[in-house]
C-alpha positions as a printed NumPy array, in Angstrom:
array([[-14.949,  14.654,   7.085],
       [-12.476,  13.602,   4.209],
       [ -8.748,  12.386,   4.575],
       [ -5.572,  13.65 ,   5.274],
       [ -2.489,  12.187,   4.759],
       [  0.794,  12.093,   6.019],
       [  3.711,  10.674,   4.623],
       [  6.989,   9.239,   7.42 ],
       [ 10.164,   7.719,   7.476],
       [ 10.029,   4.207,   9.499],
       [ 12.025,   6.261,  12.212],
       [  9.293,   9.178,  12.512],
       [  6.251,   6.894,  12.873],
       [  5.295,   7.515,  16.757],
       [  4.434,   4.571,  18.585],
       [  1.018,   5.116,  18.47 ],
       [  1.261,   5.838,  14.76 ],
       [  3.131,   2.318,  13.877],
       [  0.4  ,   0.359,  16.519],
       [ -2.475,   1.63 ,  14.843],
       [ -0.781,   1.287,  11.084],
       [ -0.28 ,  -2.259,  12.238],
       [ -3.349,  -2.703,  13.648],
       [ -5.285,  -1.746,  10.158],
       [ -3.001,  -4.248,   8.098],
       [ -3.886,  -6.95 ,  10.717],
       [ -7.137,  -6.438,  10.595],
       [ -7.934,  -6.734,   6.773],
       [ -5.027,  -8.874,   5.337],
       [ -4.865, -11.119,   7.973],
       [ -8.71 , -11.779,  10.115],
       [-10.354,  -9.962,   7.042],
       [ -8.804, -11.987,   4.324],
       [ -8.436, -15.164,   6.625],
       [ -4.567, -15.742,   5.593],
       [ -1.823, -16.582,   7.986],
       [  1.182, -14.697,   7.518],
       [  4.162, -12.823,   8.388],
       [  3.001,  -9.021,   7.968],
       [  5.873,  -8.054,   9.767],
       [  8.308,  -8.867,   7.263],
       [ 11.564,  -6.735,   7.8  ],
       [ 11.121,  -4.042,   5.033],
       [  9.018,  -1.426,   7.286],
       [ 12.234,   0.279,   8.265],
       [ 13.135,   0.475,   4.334],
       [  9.706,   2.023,   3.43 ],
       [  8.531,   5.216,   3.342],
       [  4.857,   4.969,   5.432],
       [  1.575,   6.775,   3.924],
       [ -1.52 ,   6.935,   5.86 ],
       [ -4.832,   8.551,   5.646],
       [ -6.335,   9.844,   8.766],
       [-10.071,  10.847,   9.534],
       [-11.557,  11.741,  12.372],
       [ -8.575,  10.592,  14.376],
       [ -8.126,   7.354,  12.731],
       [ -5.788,   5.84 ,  10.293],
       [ -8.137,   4.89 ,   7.405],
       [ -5.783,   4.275,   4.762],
       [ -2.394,   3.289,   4.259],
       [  0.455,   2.016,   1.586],
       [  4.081,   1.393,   1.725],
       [  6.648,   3.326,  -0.693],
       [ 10.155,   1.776,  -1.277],
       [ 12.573,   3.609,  -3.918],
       [ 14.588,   1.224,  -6.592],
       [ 16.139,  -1.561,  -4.809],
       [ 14.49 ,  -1.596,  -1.366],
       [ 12.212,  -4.165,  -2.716],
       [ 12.086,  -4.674,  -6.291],
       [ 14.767,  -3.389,  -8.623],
       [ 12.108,  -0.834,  -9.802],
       [ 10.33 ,   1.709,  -7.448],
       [  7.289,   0.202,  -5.518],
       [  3.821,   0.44 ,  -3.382],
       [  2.487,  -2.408,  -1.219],
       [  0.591,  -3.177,   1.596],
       [ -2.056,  -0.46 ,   0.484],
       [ -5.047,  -0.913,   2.282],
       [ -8.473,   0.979,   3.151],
       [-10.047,   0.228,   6.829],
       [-13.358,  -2.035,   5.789],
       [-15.16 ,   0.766,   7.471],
       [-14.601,   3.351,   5.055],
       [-14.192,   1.683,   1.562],
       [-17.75 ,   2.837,   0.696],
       [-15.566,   6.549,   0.444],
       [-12.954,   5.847,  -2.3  ],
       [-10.393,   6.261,  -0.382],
       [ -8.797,   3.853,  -1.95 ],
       [ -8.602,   6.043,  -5.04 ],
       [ -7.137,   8.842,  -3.316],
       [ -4.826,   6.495,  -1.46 ],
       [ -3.376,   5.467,  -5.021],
       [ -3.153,   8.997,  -6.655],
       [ -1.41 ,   9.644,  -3.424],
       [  0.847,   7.258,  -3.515],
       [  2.218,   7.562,  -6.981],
       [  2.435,  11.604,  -6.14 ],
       [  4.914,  10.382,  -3.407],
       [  6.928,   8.307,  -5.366],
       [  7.507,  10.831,  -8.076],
       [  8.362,  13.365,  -5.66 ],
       [ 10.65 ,  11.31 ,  -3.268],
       [ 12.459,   9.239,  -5.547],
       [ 11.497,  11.266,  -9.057],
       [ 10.558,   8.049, -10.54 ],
       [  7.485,   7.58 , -12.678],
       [  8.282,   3.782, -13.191],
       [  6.193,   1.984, -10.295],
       [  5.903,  -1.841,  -9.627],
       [  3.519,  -3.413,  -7.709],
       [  2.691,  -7.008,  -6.879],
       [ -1.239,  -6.774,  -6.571],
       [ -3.892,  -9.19 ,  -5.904],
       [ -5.504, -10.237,  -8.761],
       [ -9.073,  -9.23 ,  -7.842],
       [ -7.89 ,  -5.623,  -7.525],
       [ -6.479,  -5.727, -11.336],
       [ -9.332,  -2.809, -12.13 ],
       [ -9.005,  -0.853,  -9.906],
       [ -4.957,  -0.596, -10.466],
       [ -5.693,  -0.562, -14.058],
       [ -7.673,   2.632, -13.159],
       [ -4.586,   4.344, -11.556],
       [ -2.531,   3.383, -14.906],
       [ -0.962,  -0.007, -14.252],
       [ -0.703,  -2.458, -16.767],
       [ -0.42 ,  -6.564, -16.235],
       [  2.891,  -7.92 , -16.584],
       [  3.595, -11.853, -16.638],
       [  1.068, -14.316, -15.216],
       [ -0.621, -14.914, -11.465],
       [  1.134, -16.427,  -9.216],
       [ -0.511, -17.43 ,  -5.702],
       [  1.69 , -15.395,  -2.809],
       [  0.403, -16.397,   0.876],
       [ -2.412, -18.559,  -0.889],
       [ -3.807, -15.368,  -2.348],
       [ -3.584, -15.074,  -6.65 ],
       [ -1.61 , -12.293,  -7.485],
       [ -0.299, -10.589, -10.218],
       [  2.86 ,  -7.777, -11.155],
       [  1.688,  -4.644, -12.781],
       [  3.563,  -1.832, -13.782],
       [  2.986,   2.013, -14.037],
       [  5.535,   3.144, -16.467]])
């Protein structure tokens, strides 16, 4: 079965649909990626939530905040793909997605992200070019790319 996605407000998400979105980021940037820190960081209630559901789970997800809601430009974050489906691109879809979303919520085509650096490629691939140098965020490099 593929994906479907569905796109809320913060105040939409069900409780069921916020536990298991929560659940997935837990799971990969914290156990999965062994780094200790504070997911829950305030800006959920300023982003617009994307997730991918198959077969009755939430597979993928990414947060969407317009200009000024966390950088001054339009932005994506927290985009992640459960480890048990990577091996489907969803990932890909996920991105195309995502940038969709932002051109149609906020009609921006201007997108910032702050990515980590080992997923430089596969950003690159979705039209994001390297801006500045990496920096280390939560002990992870990263770097700022922008989709103009």
């Amino acid at each position: 079965m593929g994906i479907e996605f569905k796109i809320k407000r913060f105040e939409a998400l069900s409780a069921s649909e916020l536990y298991r979105i929560l659940q997935l980021r837990s799971e990969v940037f914290v156990v999965e990626q062994n780094c200790v820190y504070q997911d829950i960081d305030g800006k959920d209630e300023k982003a617009v939530h994307l997730f991918g559901e198959s077969d009755g789970e939430i597979v993928a997800y990414a947060r969407l905040f317009d200009k000024g809601d966390y950088f001054d430009e339009t932005s994506i974050g927290r985009v992640v793909v459960s480890p048990n489906s990577r091996d489907k691109k969803y990932g890909h879809e996920l991105m195309r997605e995502a940038i969709q979303s932002i051109e149609r919520l906020f009609g921006q085509t201007e997108i910032v992200i702050s990515a980590q650096l080992y997923l430089q490629r596969f950003y690159e691939s979705h039209g994001f070019v390297t801006e500045g140098i990496t920096y280390l965020e939560d002990e992870i490099p990263h770097i700022r790319m922008k989709k103009a």
